[in-house]
TORLUMMI-910971 format. One record per residue (C-alpha): residue in three letters; x, y, z. Coordinates in pm, whole numbers, plus 32768, in hexadecimal, padded with zeros to 4 digits. Layout:
alaXYZ ...
//
This chain:
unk800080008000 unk811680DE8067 unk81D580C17EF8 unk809D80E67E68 unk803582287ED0 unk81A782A27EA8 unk813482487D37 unk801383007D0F unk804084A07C8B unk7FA585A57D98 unk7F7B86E37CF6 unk7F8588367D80 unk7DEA88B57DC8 unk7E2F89CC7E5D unk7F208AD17E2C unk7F0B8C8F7EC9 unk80178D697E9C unk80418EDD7F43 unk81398FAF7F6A unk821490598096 unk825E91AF805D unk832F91F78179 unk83EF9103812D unk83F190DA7FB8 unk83598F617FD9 unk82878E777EF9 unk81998D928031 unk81228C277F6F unk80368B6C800E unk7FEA8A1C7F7A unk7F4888D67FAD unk7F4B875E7EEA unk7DED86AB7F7D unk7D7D863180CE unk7DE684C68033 unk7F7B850B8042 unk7F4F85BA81A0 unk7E9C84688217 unk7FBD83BA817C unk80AE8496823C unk817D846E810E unk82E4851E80D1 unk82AE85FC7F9F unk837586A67EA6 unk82FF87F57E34 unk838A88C97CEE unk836C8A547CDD unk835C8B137BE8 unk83618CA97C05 unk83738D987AA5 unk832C8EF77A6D unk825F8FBC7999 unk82E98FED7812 unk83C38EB5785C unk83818D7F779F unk84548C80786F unk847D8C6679B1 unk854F8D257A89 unk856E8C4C7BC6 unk852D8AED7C33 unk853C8A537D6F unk84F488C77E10 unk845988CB7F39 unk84478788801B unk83468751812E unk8278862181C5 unk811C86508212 unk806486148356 unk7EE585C783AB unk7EAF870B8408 unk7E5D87B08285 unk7F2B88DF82B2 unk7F6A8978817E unk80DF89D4810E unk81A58AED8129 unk82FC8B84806B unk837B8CDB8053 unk84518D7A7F2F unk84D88EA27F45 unk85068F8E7E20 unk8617906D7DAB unk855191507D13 unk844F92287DBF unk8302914C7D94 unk824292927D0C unk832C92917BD6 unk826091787B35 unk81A790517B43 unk822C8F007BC4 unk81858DB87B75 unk81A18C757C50 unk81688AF27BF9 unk817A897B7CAB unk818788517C59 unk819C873B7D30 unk823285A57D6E unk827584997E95 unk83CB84C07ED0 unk842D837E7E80 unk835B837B7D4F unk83EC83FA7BC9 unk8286845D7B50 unk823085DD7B7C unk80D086727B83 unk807C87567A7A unk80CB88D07ACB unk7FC889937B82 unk7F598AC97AA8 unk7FFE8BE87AFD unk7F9B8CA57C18 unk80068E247BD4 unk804E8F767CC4 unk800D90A57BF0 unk814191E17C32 unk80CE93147BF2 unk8138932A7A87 unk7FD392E97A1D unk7F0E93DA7B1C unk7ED895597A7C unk7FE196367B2C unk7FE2978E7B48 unk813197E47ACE unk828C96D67AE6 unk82C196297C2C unk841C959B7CAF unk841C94897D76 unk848B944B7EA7 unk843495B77EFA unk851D95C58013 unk85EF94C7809E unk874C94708178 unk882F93B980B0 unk896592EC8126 unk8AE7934980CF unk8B1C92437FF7 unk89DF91C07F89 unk892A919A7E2C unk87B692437E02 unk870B92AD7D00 unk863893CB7CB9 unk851E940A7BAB unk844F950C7B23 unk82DB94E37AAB unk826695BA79A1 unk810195FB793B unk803D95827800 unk8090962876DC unk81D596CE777A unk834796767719 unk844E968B784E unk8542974B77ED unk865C976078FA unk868D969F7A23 unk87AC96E07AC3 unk885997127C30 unk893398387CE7 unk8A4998307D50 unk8A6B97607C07 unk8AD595D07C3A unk8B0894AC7B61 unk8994940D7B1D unk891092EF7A3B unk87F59375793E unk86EB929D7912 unk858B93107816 unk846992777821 unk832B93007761 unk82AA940F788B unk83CF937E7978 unk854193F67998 unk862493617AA0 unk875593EB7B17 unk885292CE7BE5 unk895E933A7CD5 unk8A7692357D2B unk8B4992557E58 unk8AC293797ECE unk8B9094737F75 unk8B9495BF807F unk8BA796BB7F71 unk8C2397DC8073 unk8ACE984D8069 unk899898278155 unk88D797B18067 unk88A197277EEB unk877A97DA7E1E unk86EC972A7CEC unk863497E67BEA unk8522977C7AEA unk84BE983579C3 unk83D697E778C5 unk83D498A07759 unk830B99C3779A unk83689AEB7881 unk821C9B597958 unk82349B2A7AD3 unk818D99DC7AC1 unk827B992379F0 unk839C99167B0A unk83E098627C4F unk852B98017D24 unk855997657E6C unk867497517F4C unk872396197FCC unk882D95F580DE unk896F954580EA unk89AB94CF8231 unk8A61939B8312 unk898592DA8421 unk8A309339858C unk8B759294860E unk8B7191C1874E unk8C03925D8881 unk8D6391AA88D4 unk8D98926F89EB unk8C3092A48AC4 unk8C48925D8C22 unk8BA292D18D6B unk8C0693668ED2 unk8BB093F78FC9 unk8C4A950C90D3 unk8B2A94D491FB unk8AB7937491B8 unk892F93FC918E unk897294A9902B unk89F993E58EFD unk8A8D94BE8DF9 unk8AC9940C8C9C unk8BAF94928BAA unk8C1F94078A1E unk8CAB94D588EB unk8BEB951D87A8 unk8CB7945686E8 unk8CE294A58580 unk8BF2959C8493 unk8AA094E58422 unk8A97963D8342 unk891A964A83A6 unk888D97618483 unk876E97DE8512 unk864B96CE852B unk872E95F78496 unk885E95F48588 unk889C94F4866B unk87AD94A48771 unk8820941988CB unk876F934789B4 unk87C792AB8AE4 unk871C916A8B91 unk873E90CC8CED unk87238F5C8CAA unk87268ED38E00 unk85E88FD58E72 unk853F8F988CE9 unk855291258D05 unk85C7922A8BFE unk86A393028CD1 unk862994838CF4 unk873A95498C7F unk877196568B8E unk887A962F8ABA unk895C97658A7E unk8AAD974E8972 unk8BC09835892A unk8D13979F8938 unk8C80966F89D8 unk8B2895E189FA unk8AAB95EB8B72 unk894495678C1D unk8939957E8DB5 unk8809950B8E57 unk87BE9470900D unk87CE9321902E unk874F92FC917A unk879F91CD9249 unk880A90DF9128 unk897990699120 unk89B18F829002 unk894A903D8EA6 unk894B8F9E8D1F unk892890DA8C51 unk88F390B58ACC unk890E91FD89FB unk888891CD88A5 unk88B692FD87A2 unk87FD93078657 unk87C593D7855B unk86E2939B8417 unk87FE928A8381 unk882391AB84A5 unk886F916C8602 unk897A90FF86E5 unk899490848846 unk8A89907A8983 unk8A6B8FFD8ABD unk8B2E90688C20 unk8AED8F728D57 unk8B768FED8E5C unk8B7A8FEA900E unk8B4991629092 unk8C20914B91AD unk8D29910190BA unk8D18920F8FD1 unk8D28936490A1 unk8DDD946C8FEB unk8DF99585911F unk8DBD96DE90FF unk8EEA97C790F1 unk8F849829925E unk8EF8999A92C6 unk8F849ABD9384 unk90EA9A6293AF unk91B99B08949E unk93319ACE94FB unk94329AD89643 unk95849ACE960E unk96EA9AF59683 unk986A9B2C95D8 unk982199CA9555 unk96F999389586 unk9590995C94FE unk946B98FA957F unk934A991D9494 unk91C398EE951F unk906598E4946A unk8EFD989B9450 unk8E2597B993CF unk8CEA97A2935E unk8CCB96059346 unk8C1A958A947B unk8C46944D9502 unk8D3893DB93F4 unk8E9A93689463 unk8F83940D93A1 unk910893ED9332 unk91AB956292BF unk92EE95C5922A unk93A8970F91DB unk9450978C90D0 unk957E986A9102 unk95F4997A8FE6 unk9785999E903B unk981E9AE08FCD unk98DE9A048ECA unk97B3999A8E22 unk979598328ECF unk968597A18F52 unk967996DD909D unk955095FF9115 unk951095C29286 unk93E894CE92E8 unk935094FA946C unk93E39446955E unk92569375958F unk90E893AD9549 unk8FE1947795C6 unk8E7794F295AD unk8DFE9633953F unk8D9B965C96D0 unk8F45964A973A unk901A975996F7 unk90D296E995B8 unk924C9750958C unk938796E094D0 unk94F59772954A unk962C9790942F unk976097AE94D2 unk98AD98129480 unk9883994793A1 unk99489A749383 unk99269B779453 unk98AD9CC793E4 unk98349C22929E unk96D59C0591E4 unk96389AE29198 unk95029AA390CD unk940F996A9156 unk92B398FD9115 unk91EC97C591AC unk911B96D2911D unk9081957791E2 unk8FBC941F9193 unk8F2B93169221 unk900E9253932C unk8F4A911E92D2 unk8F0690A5917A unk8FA991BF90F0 unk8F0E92298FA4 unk8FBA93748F2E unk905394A38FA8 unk8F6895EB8FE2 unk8FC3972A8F3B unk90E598028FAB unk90AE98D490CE unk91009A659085 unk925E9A91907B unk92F99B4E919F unk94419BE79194 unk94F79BEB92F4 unk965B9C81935B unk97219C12947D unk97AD9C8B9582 unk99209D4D95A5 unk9A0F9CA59603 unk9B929CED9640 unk9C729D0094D6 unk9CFA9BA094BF unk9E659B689402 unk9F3F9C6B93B7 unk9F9A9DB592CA unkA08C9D6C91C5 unkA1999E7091F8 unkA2EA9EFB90F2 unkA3ACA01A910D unkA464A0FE901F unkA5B4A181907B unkA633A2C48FE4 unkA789A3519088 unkA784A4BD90EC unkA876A5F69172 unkA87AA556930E unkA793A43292C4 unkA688A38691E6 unkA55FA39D917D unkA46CA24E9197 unkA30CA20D90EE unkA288A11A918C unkA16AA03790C1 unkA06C9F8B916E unk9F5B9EA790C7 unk9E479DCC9116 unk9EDA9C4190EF unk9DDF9B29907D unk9DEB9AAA91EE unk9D829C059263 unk9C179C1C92E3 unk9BA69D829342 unk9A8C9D029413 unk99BC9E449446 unk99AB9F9B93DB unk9A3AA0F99412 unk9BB4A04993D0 unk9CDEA13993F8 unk9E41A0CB941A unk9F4DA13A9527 unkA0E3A16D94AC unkA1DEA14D95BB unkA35CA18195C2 unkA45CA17A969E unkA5E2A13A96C5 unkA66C9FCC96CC unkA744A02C97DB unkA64AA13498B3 unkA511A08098C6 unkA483A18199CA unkA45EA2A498C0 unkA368A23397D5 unkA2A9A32B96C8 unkA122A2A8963B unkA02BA33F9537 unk9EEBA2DE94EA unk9E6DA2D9936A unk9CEDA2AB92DD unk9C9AA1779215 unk9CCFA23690D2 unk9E4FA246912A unk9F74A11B90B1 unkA075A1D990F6 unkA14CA2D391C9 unkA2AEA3929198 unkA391A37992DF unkA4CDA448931B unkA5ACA3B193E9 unkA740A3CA9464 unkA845A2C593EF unkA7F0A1E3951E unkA74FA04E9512 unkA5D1A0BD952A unkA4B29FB79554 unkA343A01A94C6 unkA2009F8094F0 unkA0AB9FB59459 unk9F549F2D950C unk9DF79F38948F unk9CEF9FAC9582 unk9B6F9F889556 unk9A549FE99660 unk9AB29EA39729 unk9C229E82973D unk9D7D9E89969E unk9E2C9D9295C8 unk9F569CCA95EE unkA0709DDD9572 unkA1519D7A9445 unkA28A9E02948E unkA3C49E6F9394 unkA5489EC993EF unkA5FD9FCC936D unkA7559F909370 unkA84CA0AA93D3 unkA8DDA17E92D5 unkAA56A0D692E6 unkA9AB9F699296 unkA8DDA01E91A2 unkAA02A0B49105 unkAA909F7490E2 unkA9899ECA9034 unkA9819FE48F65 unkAB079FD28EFE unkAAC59E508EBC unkA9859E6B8DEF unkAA579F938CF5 unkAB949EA28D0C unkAB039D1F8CF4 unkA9879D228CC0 unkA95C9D4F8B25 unkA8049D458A70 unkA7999C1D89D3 unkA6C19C1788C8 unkA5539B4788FB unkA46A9B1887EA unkA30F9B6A87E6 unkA1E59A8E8795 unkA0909A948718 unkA0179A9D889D unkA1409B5F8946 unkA2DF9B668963 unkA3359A2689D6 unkA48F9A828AE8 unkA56899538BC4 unkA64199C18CA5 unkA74898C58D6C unkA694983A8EB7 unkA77B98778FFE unkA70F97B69126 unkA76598B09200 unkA61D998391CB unkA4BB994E922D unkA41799CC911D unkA4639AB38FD3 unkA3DD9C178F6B unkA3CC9C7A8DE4 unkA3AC9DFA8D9E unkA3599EA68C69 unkA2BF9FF28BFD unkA15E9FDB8B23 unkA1EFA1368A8E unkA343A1408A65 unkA383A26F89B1 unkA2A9A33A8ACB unkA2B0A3CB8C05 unkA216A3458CE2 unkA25BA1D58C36 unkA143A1178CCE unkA216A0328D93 unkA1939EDD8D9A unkA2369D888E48 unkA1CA9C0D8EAA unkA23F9B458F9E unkA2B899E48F66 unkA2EA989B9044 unkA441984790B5 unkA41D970C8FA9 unkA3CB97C68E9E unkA50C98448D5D unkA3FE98C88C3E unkA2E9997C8C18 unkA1F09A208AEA unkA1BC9B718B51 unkA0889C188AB2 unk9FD09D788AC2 unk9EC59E0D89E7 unk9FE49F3789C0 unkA0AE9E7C8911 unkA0979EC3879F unkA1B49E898682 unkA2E49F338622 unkA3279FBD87A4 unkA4639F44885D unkA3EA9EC189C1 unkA5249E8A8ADD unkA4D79D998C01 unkA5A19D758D38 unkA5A19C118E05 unkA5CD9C648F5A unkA6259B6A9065 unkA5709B8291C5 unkA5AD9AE59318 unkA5749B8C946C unkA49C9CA993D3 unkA6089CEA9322 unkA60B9D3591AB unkA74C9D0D90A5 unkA7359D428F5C unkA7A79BCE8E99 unkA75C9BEC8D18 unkA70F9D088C2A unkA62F9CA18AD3 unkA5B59D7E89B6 unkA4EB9D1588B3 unkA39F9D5D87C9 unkA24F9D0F87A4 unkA2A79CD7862C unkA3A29D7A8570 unkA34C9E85844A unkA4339EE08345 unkA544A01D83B5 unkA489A16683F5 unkA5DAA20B8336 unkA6C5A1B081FA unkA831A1C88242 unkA89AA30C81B5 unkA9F2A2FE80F7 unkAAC4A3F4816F unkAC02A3848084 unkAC19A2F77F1C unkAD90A2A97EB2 unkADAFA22E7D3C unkAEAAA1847C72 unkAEC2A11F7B13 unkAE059FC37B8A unkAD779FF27CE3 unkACD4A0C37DE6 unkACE3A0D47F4B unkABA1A14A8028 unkAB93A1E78164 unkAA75A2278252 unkAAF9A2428392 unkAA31A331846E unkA902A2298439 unkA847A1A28592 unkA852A05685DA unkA7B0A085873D unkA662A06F87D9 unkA5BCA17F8718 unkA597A0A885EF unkA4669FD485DB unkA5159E9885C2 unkA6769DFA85E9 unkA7649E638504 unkA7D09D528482 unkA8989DA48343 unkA8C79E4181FD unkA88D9E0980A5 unkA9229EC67F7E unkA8729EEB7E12 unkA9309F0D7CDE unkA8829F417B8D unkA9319E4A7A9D unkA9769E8F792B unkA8D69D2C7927 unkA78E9C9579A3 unkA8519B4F79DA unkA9209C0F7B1B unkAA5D9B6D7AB4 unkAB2E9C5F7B92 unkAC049B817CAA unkAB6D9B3F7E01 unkAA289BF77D99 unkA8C09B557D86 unkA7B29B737CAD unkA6979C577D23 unkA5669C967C72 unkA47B9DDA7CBA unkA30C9DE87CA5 unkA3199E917B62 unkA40A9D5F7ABB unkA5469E4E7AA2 unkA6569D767B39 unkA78D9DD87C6A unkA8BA9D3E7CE1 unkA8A49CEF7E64 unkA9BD9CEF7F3B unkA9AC9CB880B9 unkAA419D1B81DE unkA9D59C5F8328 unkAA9B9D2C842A unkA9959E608474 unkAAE59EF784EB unkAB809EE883CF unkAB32A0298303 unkAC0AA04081B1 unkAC239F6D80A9 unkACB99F3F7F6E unkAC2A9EDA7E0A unkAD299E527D48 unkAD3E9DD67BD6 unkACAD9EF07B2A unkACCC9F6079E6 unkADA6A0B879C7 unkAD12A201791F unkAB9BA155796D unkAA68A1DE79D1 unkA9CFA1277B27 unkA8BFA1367C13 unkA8FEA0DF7DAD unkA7FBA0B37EDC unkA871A06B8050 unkA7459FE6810E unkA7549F3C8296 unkA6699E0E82C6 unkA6059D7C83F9 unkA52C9C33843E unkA4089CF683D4 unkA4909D378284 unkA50F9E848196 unkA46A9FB8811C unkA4259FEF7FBA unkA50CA0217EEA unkA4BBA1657E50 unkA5F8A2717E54 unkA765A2067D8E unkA890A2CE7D8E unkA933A2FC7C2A unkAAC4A2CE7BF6 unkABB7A3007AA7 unkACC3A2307AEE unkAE16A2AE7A74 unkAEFAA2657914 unkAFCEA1407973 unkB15FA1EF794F unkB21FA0A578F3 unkB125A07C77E5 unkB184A1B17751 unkB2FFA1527758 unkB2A4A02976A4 unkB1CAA0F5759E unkB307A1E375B1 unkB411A0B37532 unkB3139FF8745A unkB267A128739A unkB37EA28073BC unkB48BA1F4738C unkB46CA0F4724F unkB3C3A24871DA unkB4E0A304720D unkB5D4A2367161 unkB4FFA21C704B unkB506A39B7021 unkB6AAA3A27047 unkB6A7A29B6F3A unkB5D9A3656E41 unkB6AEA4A06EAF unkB802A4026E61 unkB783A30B6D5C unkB8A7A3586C48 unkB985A31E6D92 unkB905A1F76DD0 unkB8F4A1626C96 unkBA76A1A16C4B unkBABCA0E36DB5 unkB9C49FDE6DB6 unkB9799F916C40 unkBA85A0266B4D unkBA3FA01D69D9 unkBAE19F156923 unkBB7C9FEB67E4 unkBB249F82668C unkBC499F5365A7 unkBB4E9FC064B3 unkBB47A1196532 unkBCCCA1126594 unkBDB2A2146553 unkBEA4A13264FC unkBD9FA08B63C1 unkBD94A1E0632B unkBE86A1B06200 unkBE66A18460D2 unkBDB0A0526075 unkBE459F3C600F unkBD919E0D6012 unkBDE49C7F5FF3 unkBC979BEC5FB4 unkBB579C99609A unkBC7B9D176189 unkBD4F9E2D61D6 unkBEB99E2561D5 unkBF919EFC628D unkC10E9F346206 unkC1FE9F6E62F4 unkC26FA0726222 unkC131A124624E unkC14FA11263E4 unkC1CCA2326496 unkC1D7A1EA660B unkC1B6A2DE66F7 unkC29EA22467F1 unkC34BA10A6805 unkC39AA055694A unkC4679F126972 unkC4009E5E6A7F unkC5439D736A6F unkC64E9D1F69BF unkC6009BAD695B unkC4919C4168CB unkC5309D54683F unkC6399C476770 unkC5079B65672F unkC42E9CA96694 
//
């Protein structure tokens, strides 16, 4: 029987369909036969929705369900995303036992009109207001009236939209919507003709449903009022009716709780709770896109947050502070601490020393402060059991202490300048890091008196505005003290001797004799001095003057342990190019000697001054340089530390001998020679060229470099003599031999090169021709000689 009715079709015969407006929602009711529901069979249901102008269908959905005796009819919803106005939407059924493969026939479909086919006034968009969600899809449309064409449908601020046409219908789709900056979104509707009637917009919001509270919780300062407090969280971008709502609920009572909720920075809501103890609050906020929830559970004896301490007042000592208050928490046990504002910016916390109620007198004491000092404290207290949180900060109260006597001692140098029947001593006094004036009104009390007479002593008194204080005494051992004196007492005194003139003489002889300066260097932070450690002394004294080149100097000096051979001394003086001294002084007994003298810079600039040469002596390949008169001492704005020489070279190669190439900003080229004795103050160039044109420059560098070269002097050097000897043999006097030879040429001739005579043109041939052949013949008849000379007696026989 069972597989048999499985077998057998039950088709749908009765089928409604309405719509939810609200909500944008197609409600089917349907039913197959009192047969299946006596069955109780599982069924299988297909549905079909379409919309008006569309031929197929535009959703289907299955739909499982088994049916009971009772005849109920069935129910589905569909929601639409498209405003249910825009247009008709059609539903159909059809029907089979689940385990069956035979359908029923469709049911005929069952249609909800929209209001395309009702006669409008003028064009209608639909929703006609609406929140939307950031990041959502909707979709908007615009009915037109019979006869009328739409003409624009479109949305400001302008977004990206899908255009959809349908014969009176146009539909606009948004995708991903977003916060366009703007409180709202308008959408406007326009159909072809212009009167009044043939427009309509509506305005949409772009919101986010609320965030959930990570951060509510509940106290309480008196245990009888609760006060609840959370944070917005993040911008919903809706307003007005449409902001967040807040409600709060008492589960354990089943009551809502009667507060008012108030929010500026954070959200608040304070109401009596009466006798109840144990709470379960749940805050729900909601706004038009949603809801969210939070819940606090939570014991009221263990979440008092006191109120701030009232009405504090103070008693105090040189060192101690004892700070009372009020309260305004009765019956509540409570634990309070202190904060203390030093004067170097530190903060101290001191807890009290036990609880109390707000019946006792509550106090906490800070000890061991400085006298004479202000401090800056405030109180704040919670709950001593099952603490929960601290309460606010009481008012801050600022307190001074008590005077007290100065603690540690002046730090105390002299000055020594020798006068006609004496000297003259400043004494400097200062304030040292362990100094502590402990009160007001200070002043500060010199005394003097002889090493050897202690009964004669001399004192002055000077204001707080006074460091130092000119003494004239005689040539004797003098010892001088300084206290500081407040409205309670005197300090310890810091005490100085000045040794007599003869010892003082002394050291003077061997500081001009032994003690010479040594140069320190200077640093980016200060001049860096050592000086050699003598164990005889209990501590060393460095003095310098801020301004040397003044009067007064500004005397400055630091102390130093007995272990200590170096130190970086620093002062916002100090600036570049000026010469600083410091003297290392030695001290035991109150006894002074001078040790070590150092001079140094900051950082060393180029020369203030050029050497000048005062003397230029040339020869026919060198010159010599002079600049004597030029300062090498402290008045220049760094060590001299030598010399260089420039040369201008005939060629940019610099060949001339012990010279360096040295090229000038503007390319032209120098030979560099230098000289690395400062002392040494002449200088000769050598290997020039004689009767040639040159340029010179003497500039002194130190470490911080040269001035510019900018100002030559110009030299001739003079005709080299030995060359003109040379010229003289190799030019004058070939020349003048030349000319004696063409004078006496005939002379000459005859001696060096006589002429060879021609018989030809002899005397002797001129006779009267007689010739053998082509040549003459001479007769001896026909020969007179002019002389005849025998040379010997044997030639004369043989002619």
């Amino acid at each position: 029987l069972f597989v048999l009715l499985e077998s057998i079709v039950f088709p749908v015969t009765y089928l409604n369909v309405s719509k939810d407006l609200a909500f944008q929602r197609l409600l089917v009711e349907w039913d197959v036969g009192k047969s299946a529901h006596d069955a109780e069979l599982a069924m299988s249901f297909e549905i079909q929705v379409r919309r008006t102008d569309e031929t197929s269908t535009m959703w289907t959905e299955f739909h499982n369900a088994t049916l009971d005796k009772s005849g109920k009819p069935l129910h589905w919803i569909w929601d639409s995303d498209i405003p249910l106005e825009c247009m008709a939407h059609s539903v159909r059924i059809r029907s089979k036992a689940k385990a069956s493969k035979i359908w029923s026939q469709w049911s005929l479909w069952e249609t909800v009109l929209g209001l395309d086919t009702s006669n409008n006034s003028g064009p209608q968009i639909f929703p006609n207001e609406k929140i939307v969600e950031e990041g959502s899809d909707f979709t908007l449309c615009c009915l037109g009236r019979k006869g009328q064409t739409l003409k624009e449908f479109f949305l400001v601020p302008a977004v990206h939209v899908f255009n959809h046409t349908y014969s009176q219908v146009r539909l606009l789709t948004l995708k991903n919507v977003s916060h366009q900056g703007v409180p709202h979104i308008t959408v406007y509707c326009q159909e072809s003709c212009n009167e009044e009637q043939c427009y309509d917009h509506a305005v949409f919001f772009v919101g986010k449903s609320p965030h959930a509270p990570n951060d509510f919780s509940c106290q309480t300062q008196d245990m009888r009022r609760v006060t609840c407090t959370w944070s917005q969280g993040g911008d919903t971008y809706l307003y007005g009716h449409y902001s967040p709502k807040y409600t709060l609920y008492e589960e354990f009572s089943q009551n809502k709780v009667p507060c008012t909720v108030s929010c500026s920075e954070q959200c608040s809501c304070s109401w009596d709770i009466g006798q109840q103890r144990i709470l379960k609050i749940t805050m729900t906020v909601e706004n038009p896109l949603g809801k969210k929830t939070t819940t606090d559970v939570f014991d009221v004896t263990h979440r008092i947050y006191p109120a701030a301490p009232l009405q504090l007042w103070e008693e105090c000592t040189d060192t101690k502070i004892t700070l009372h208050w009020k309260h305004q928490n009765k019956g509540i046990e409570l634990f309070c601490q202190t904060e203390v504002l030093l004067p170097d910016g530190k903060v101290e916390l001191h807890n009290s020393s036990g609880t109390h109620f707000h019946y006792a007198s509550p106090s906490i004491t800070v000890d061991g402060l400085q006298p004479y000092t202000e401090y800056t404290t405030r109180v704040h207290c919670g709950a001593a059991k099952h603490f929960w949180k601290w309460s606010e900060w009481s008012e801050a109260r600022t307190i001074r202490t008590k005077e007290a006597t100065p603690s540690g001692k002046l730090d105390i140098w002299r000055e020594i300048t020798p006068v006609q029947g004496g000297r003259n001593v400043t004494l400097f006094w200062k304030q040292a890091p362990s100094f502590q004036a402990n009160g007001e009104n200070i002043s500060y009390e010199v005394t003097w008196e002889k090493v050897e007479d202690c009964s004669k002593s001399e004192s002055t008194s000077f204001s707080s505005a006074y460091n130092s204080t000119r003494i004239s005494i005689d040539n004797h051992s003098y010892r001088m003290s300084i206290t500081a004196k407040n409205n309670v007492n005197y300090s310890l005194p810091s005490i100085l001797i000045i040794p007599s003139s003869t010892v003082t003489m002394v050291f003077l002889f061997l500081d001009t004799q032994e003690l010479k300066e040594e140069q320190v260097n200077g640093t980016d932070d200060g001049i860096f001095i050592t000086w050699e450690p003598r164990h005889i002394y209990d501590n060393y004294i460095v003095d310098w003057c801020n301004f040397p080149m003044l009067q007064p100097c500004d005397l400055q000096w630091k102390r130093f342990g007995p272990n200590t051979s170096s130190a970086l001394i620093n002062s916002a003086a100090f600036i570049p190019g000026v010469r600083y001294n410091f003297q290392i002084y030695g001290s035991v007994a109150n006894k002074a000697s001078l040790l070590e003298k150092k001079t140094g810079f900051l950082r060393e600039l180029p020369p203030l001054l050029d050497p000048v040469v005062e003397k230029i002596e040339l020869t026919f390949n060198a010159v010599t340089l002079s600049w004597d008169s030029y300062p090498t001492n402290g008045s220049q704005s760094g060590f001299i530390r030598g010399y260089h020489v420039y040369v201008s070279p005939l060629k940019e190669d610099c060949s001339l001998k012990g010279s360096q190439k040295h090229v000038l900003p503007d390319d032209s080229v120098l030979c560099k020679y230098t000289i690395e004795n400062p002392e040494e103050k002449r200088y000769t160039v050598k290997h020039l060229l004689s009767n040639t044109k040159y340029k010179l420059v003497v500039k002194a560098y130190t470490d911080g470099g040269e001035t510019p070269i900018v100002n030559f002097i110009y030299i001739d050097t003079p005709l080299n003599s030995n060359m003109l000897y040379l010229l003289v043999l190799l030019v004058v006097v070939p020349a003048l031999v030349a000319a004696i030879c063409r004078w006496k040429m005939k002379w000459v001739k005859e001696c060096c090169c006589p002429v060879i005579p021609s018989p030809n043109k002899s005397k002797v041939l001129s006779f009267q021709e007689f010739k053998i052949g082509s040549e003459k013949v001479l007769k001896i008849s026909d020969c007179i000689p002019d002389m005849l000379a025998v040379d010997s007696k044997a030639e004369a026989q043989k002619l």
